[in-house]
N, C-alpha and C positions, 0 to 999 in steps of 0.2 A: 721167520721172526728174527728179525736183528739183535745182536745182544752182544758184548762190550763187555771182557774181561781183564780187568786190571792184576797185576800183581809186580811187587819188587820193592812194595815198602817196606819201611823198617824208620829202627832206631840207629843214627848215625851220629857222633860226634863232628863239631862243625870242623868246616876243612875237608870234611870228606867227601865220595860219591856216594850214588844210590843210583841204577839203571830199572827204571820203571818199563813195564811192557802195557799193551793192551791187543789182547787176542778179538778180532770181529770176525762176528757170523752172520750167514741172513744175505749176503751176496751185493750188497752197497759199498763194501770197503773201495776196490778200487774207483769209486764215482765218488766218494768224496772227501771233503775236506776233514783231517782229522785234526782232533786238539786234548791238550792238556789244561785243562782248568784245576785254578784247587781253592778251598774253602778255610780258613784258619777260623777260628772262635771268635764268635763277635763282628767277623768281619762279612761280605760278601763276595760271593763266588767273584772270581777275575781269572779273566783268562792268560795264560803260562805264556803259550804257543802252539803254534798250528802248522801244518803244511800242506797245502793243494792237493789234487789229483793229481798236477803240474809237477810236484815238487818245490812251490814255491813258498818258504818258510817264514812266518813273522814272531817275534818274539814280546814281550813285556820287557820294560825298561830295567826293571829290577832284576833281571836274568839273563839279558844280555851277554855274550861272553864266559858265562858260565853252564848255562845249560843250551843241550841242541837234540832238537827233536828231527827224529826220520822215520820213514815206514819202507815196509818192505812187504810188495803186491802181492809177492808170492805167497808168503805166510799169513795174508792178511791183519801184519799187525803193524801194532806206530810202537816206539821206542821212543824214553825222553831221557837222555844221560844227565845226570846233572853234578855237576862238580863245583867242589869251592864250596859247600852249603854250606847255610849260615842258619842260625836259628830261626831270623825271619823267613825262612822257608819253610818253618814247620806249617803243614796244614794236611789235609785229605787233598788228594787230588783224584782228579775223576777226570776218564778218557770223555770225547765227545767224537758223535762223528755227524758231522749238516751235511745233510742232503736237498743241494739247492733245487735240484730240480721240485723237488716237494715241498721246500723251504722247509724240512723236519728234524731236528734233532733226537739226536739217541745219547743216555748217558750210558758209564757204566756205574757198577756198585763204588766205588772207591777205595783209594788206599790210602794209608797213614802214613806220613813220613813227619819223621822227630827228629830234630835235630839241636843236638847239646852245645852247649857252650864250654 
């Protein structure tokens, strides 16, 4: 059973960081593509960023340059640092992970991140 545990949010004043994790289980982590998606109120899920099985990492325009996502096989998890936050980053974010071979995704629960002006 596959299963996607987030944590590292919080309440941050903007200007600052927040390093999110996402622990996977269930033995798909290193086959696939993982991501940061997050959810603000009112709005619709968009995706943050991603990175291959490859390594090969794309971002969202509005995060560019300030947030960078990586994982690390061994511990099966993704990490998404995110620096310079600004209040428009307050939302839930929630790990994913697509598994092409099955074209399937997996979420996890989410996490909160608030960020003050």
């Amino acid at each position: 059973q596959v299963q996607l545990v987030e944590s590292g949010g919080g309440l941050v004043r903007a200007g600052g960081s927040l390093r999110l994790s996402c622990a996977a289980s269930g033995g798909i982590f290193r086959i696939s593509t993982m991501g940061w998606y997050r959810q603000a109120p009112g709005k619709q899920r968009e995706l943050v960023a991603a990175v291959t099985s490859g390594d090969s990492t794309n971002y969202a325009d509005s995060v560019k340059g300030r947030f960078t996502i990586s994982r690390d096989n061994a511990e099966n998890t993704v990490y998404l640092q995110m620096n310079s936050l600004k209040p428009e980053d307050t939302a839930v974010y929630y790990c994913n992970a697509h598994l092409s071979i099955l074209n399937r995704d997996f979420w996890g629960q989410g996490t909160q991140v608030t960020v003050s002006s």
